[in-house]
PAKOL-220209 format. One record per residue (C-alpha): residue in three letters; x, z, y. Coordinates in steps of 0.25 Angstrom, whole numbers, plus 2048, in hexadecimal, padded with zeros to 3 digits. Layout:
N
ALAXZY/...
end
This chain:
262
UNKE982C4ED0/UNKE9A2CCEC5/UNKE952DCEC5/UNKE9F2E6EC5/UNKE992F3EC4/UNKE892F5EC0/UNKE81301EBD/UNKE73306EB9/UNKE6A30EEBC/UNKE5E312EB5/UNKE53317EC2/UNKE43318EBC/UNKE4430EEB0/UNKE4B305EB9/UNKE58300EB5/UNKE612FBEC0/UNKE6E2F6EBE/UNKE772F7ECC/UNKE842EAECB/UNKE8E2E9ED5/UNKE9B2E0ED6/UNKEA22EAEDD/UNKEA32FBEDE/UNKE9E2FAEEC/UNKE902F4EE8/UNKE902FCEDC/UNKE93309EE3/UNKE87304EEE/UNKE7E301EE1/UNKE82310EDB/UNKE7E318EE7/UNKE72310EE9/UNKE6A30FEDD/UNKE6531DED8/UNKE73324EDB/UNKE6F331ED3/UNKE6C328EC6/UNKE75326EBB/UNKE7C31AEBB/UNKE7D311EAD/UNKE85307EA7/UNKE7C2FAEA8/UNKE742F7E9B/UNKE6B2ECE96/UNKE602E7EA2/UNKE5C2EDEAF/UNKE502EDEB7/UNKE572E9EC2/UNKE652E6EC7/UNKE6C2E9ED6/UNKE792E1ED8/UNKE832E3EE3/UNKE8C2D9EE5/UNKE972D5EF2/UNKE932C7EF7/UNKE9B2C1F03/UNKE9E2CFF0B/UNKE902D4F08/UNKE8A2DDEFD/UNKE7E2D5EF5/UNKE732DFEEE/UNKE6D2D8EE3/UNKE612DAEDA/UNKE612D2ECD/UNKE662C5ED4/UNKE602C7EE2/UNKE682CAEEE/UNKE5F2D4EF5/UNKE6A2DAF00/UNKE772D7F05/UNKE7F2DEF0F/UNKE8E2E0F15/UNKE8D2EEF12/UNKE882F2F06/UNKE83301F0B/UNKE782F7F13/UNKE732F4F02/UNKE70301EFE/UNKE612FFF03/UNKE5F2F4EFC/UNKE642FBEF0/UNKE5D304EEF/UNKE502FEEF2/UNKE522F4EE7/UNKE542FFEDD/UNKE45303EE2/UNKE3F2F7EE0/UNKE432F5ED4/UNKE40306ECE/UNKE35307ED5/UNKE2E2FAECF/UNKE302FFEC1/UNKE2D30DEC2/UNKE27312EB4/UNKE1F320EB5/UNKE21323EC3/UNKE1E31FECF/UNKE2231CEDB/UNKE1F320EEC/UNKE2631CEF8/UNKE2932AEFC/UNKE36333EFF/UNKE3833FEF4/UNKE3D34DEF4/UNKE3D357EEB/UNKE39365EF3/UNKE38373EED/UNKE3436BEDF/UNKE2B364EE5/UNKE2A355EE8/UNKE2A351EF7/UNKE25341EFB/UNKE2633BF07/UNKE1E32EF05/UNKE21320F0E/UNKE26313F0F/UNKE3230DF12/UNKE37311F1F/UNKE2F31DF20/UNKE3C327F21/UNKE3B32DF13/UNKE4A32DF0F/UNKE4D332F1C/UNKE4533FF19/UNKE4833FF0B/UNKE56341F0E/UNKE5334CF19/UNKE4B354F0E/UNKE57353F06/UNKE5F359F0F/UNKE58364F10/UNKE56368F02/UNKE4C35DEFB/UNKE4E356EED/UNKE50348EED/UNKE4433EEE7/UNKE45332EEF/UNKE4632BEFD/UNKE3C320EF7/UNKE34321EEE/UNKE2F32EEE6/UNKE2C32AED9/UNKE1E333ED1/UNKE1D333EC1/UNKE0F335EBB/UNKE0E344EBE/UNKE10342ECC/UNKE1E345ECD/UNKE2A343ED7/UNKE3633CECF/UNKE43339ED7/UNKE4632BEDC/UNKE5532EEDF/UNKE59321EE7/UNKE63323EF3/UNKE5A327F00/UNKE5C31AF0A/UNKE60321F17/UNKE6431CF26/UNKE66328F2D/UNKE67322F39/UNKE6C314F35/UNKE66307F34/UNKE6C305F25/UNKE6430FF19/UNKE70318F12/UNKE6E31EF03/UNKE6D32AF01/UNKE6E334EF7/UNKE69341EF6/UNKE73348EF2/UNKE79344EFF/UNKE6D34AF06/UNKE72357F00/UNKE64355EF5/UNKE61354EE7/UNKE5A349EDF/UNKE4D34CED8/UNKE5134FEC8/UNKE42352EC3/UNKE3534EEC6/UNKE2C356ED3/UNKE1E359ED6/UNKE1B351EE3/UNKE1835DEEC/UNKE16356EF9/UNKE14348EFF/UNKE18346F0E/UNKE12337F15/UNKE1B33AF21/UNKE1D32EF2B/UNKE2732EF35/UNKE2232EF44/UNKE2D32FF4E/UNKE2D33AF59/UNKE22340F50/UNKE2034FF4B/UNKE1C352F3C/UNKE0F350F3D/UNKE0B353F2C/UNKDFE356F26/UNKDFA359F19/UNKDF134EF12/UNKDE9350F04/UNKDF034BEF7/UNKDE633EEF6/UNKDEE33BF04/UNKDFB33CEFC/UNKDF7334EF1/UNKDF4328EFA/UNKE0232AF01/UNKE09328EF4/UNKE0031DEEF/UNKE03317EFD/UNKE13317EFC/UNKE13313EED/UNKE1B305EEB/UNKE12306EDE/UNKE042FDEDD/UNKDF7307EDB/UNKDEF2F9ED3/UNKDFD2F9ECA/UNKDFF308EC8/UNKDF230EECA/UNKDF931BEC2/UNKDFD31EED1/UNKDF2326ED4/UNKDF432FEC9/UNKE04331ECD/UNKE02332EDA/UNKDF533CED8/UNKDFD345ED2/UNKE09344EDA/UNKE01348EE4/UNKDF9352EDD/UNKE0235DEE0/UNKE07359EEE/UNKE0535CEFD/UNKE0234EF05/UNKE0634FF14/UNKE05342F1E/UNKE09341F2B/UNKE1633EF34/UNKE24343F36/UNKE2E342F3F/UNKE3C341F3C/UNKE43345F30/UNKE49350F32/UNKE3C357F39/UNKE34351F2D/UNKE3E358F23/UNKE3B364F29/UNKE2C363F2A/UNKE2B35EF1B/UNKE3336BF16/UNKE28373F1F/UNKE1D36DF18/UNKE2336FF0B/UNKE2637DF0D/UNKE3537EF0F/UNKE3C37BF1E/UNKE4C379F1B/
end
């Protein structure tokens, strides 16, 4: 089946080129990939390619020549969207860095929230930026040489009380994305305990070192420059540990500690 409409986008020295048969699948690949980035006529080769093409009543996600979802409705995609155009950045990232960590920009500053999957990261992301905080990522928080925070504008994947994830973009969280580069001011490891109160300490900066090196999808024995980007990430950051309760009490706790309460 022949492809209508195509795009690329141009994300971290990864070309991605977005095809579709149809506007529905193109409009699902426009608001899914990188939203805020600008769109290009395709040109010459790209890293990667996502196709999105009706089959049969259903909605095939495609990458290169492997089917990799299908669904009815083609919201139920957007997930898979967007984690495929993660794989594929994250893996040929040139001078900087990756962490598994939300990311807010707060007072200048840059504001981490390391974890892994599941670990309620978008969820307060998108609570920070409702009440005031700059949009990194819901993901990954991406460091340069100098230790710095740099955007990684992806829709935030929320459920909000559903069982199916929702993107999200900031804007519609009432927030801005990050434009320039941050000095990572703080790193929260905050795990979610239910029926728990914020229970938070402050822990020494070798402590938040090894909470990054932890959440990295990187390899130490194949990128041993870690230490020194994460050393100085850290360098000029407060490292807390501990649990949280639920987001909304968490958001507030967080400002607290930081030094503002909105």
């Amino acid at each position: 089946m022949s492809d209508t409409y195509t795009f690329e986008v141009q994300a971290f020295g990864c070309s991605i080129r977005a095809a579709a048969d149809c506007r529905e699948c193109c409009d699902l690949l426009d608001r899914s990939i990188f939203p805020s980035f600008t769109r290009s006529p395709t040109n010459g080769e790209p890293d990667v390619v996502l196709r999105a093409e009706q089959s049969g009543g259903r909605v095939r996600l495609l990458v290169g020549e492997r089917v990799v979802a299908s669904a009815a409705d083609p919201n139920f995609l957007v997930p898979e969207i967007v984690r495929a155009v993660d794989e594929a950045v994250i893996g040929r990232l040139t001078g900087l860095r990756a962490v598994h960590a939300g990311a807010v920009g707060w007072a200048g500053r840059g504001l981490l929230l390391p974890g892994g999957t599941h670990a309620g990261k978008s969820s307060l992301v998108a609570e920070l930026l409702r009440r005031g905080a700059t949009y990194y990522s819901d993901e990954y928080a991406l460091i340069d040489g100098e230790g710095r925070l740099h955007a990684y504008p992806r829709p935030l994947l929320l459920r909000d009380g559903s069982p199916e994830q929702v993107a999200v973009t900031a804007e519609a969280c009432g927030a801005a994305t990050g434009k320039a580069p941050a000095a990572v001011g703080w790193i929260l490891a905050l795990a979610y305990r239910s029926e728990s109160e914020w229970d938070v300490a402050a822990v020494p900066q070798s402590e938040g070192l090894l909470t990054l090196l932890r959440n990295t999808p990187h390899v130490l024995a194949e990128s041993p420059e870690l230490l020194g980007v994460f050393g100085r990430a850290v360098a000029g950051a407060r490292c807390y540990r501990g649990f949280r309760p639920d987001t909304r009490v968490a958001a507030d706790e967080i400002l607290r500690l930081v030094g503002r309460v909105v």
